[in-house]
C-alpha positions in Angstrom: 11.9 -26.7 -6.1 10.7 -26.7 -2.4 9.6 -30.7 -3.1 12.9 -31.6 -4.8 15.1 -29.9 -1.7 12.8 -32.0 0.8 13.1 -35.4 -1.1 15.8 -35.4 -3.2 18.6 -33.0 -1.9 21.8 -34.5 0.5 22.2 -32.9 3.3 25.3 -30.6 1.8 23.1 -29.2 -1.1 20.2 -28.1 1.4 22.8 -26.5 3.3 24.2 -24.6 0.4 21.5 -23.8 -0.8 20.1 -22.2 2.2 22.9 -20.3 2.8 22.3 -18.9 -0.5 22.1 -14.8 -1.4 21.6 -12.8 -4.3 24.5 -11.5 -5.0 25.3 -7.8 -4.9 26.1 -8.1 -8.9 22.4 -9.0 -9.7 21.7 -5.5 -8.8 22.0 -2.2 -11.0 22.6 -0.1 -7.9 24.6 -1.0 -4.9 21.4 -0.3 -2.8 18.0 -1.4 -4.9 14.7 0.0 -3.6 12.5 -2.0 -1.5 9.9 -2.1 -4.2 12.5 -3.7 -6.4 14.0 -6.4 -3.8 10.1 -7.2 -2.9 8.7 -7.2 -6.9 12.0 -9.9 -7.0 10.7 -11.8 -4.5 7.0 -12.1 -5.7 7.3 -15.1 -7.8 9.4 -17.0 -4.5 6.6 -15.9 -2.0 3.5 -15.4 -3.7 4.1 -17.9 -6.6 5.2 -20.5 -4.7 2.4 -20.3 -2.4 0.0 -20.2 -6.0 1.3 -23.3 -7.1 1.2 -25.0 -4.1 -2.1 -24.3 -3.7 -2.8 -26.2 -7.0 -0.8 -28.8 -6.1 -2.8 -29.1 -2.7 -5.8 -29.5 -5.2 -4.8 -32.0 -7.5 -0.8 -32.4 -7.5 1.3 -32.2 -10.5 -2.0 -32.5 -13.3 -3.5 -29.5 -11.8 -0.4 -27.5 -11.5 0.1 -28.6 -15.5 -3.8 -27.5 -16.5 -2.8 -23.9 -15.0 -0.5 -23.1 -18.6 -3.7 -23.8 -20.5 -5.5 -20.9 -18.2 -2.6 -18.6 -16.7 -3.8 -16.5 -14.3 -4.8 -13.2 -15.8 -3.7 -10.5 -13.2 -1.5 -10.5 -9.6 -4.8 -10.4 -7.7 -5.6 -14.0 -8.4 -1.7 -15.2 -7.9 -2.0 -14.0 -4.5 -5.3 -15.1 -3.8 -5.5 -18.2 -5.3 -9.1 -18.8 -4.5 -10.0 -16.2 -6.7 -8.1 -17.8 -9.4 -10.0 -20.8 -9.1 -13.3 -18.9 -8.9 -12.6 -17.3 -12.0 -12.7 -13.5 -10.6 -11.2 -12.0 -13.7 -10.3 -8.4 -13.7 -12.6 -5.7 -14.5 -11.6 -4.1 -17.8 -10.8 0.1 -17.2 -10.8 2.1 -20.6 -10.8 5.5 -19.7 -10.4 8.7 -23.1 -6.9 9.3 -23.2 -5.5 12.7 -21.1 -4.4 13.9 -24.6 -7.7 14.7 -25.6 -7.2 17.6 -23.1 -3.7 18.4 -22.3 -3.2 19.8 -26.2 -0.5 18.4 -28.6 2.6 19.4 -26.5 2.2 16.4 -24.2 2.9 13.1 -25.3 1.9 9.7 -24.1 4.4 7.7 -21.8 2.5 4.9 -21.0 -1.1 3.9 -20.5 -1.2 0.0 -18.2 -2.7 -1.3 -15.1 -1.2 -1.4 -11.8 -3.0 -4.8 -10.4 -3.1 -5.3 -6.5 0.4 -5.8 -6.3 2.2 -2.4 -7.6 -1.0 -0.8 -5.7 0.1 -2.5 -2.6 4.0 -1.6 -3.5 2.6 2.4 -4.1 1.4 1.9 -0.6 3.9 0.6 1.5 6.8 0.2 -0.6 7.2 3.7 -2.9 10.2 5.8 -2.7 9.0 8.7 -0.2 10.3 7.5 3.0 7.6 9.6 5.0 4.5 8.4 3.0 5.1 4.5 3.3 1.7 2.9 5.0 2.3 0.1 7.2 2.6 -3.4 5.8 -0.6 -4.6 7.1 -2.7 -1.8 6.9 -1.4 -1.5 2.8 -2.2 -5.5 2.6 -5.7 -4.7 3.5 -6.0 -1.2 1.5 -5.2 -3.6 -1.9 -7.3 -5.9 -1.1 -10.2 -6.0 -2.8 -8.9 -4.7 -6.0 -11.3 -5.4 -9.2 -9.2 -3.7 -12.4 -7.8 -0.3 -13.0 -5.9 1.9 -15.4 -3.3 4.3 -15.3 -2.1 7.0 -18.0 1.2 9.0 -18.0 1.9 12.7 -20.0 5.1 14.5 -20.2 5.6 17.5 -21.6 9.2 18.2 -22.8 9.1 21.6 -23.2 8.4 22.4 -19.7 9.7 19.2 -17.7 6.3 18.2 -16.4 4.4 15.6 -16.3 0.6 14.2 -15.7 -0.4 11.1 -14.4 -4.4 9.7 -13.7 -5.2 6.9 -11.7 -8.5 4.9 -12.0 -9.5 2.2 -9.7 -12.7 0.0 -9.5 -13.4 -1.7 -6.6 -15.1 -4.9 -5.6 -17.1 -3.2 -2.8 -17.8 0.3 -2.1 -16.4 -1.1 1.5 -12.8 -2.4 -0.4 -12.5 1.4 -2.1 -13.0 3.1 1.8 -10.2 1.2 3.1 -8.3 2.2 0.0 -8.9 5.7 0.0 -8.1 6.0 4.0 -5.0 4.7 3.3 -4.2 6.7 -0.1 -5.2 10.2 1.6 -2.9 9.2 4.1 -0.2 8.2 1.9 -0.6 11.8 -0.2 -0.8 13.9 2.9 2.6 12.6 4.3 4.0 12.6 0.7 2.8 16.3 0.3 3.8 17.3 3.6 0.0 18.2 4.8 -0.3 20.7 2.3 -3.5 20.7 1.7 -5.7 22.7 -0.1 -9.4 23.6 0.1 -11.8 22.3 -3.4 -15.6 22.1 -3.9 -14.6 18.0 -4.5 -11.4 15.5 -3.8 -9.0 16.0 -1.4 -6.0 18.2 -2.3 -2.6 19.2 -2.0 0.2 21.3 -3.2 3.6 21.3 -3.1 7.0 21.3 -4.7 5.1 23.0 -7.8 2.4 19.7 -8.4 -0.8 19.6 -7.7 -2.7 16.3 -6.5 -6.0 15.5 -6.5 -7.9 12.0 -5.0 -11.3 10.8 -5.6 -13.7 8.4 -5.0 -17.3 7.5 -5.9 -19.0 4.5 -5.1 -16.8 1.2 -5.7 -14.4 3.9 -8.1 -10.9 5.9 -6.9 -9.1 8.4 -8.9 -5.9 9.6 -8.1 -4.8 13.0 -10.5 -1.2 14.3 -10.3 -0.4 17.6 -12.4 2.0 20.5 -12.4 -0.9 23.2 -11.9 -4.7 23.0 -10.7 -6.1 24.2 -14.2 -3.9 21.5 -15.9 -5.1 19.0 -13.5 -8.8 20.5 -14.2 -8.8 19.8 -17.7 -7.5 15.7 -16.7 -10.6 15.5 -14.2 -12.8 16.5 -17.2 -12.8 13.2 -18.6 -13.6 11.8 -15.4 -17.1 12.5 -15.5 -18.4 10.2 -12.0 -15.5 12.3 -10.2 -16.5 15.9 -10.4 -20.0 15.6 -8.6 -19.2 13.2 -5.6 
């Protein structure tokens, strides 16, 4: 698109089509969430920059060899070298929650974040007070190797479970994760801690969170009590003796 506008376009067209703006219409709501407007804009910034990058490497034949090996997670879109290195994403199977929660809980979904929605979580999520700073959630993401989340709800009593699991590439890559995700739970649970023999903790607006980590591994546990979010951790057997 970039290369037709630069060779191809009259003057009038670029114009146009620089002035150009979503309009309000594409939008659901009158006001979208930033993580909406930014996931919209992923494939403009970060695919564009993919694809140039293989067009840098062997124009048009390269860019065409990429639909016979598509890249396999957001990591390797925006970080293209890794894409050509072949980094592939770590496979995360952890038991399901419903092994433990009992029969009243049912599944929502079980799928995997990637670095992107872990960088959106970060700096983009809907607590106003808990966004991390652009940069500093950039570098927190970084690094990420696979993961896998699971979500419960229990319709009887309007509550819901969710666990988190993160591998690493480096036990350096999870630090910089977890000091950004303690300090993204401790301004979205208004500092209120809580004292545990393991994790860090807080409580508030009746949940309970919990978050982990373990070598190159994170685990971030969200439940409406601390025995419910006990029985969750269970499965989690590299978590409970840090």
């Amino acid at each position: 698109m970039n290369l037709w506008l630069a060779k191809a376009a009259s003057p009038d067209e670029a114009r146009l089509l620089r002035k150009y703006r979503i309009p309000d219409q594409a939008f659901e709501e009158p006001f979208a969430p930033e993580y909406v407007i930014q996931t919209l804009s992923f494939p403009y910034q970060y695919g564009r920059a993919f694809v140039q990058d293989l067009f840098d490497e062997g124009n048009w034949k390269r860019v065409n060899q990429a639909y016979g090996q598509l890249p396999q997670s957001t990591e390797q879109i925006m970080h293209p070298e890794k894409y050509r290195q072949g980094e592939a994403p770590v496979l995360v199977e952890d038991m399901p929650l419903l092994l433990v929660l009992g029969e009243e809980w049912r599944p929502i979904k079980t799928n995997t974040l990637g670095e992107w929605n872990t960088f959106l979580m970060l700096a983009y999520g809907t607590e106003k007070l808990a966004k991390q700073v652009v940069k500093d959630a950039e570098v927190a993401a970084a690094g990420w190797g696979g993961d896998q989340y699971q979500v419960y709800y229990n319709a009887s009593s309007e509550q819901s479970v969710l666990a988190a699991h993160w591998v690493w590439d480096t036990e350096q890559d999870a630090q910089e994760f977890a000091a950004s995700m303690q300090a993204y739970l401790a301004a979205r649970f208004l500092n209120s801690a809580i004292t545990l023999p393991a994790g860090m903790c807080w409580e508030y607006n009746s949940q309970t969170t919990c978050f982990y980590s373990q070598g190159n591994h994170s685990l971030w546990l969200l439940a409406p009590d601390q025995g419910t979010l006990d029985l969750a951790l269970s499965l989690y057997t590299q978590f409970q003796n840090p």
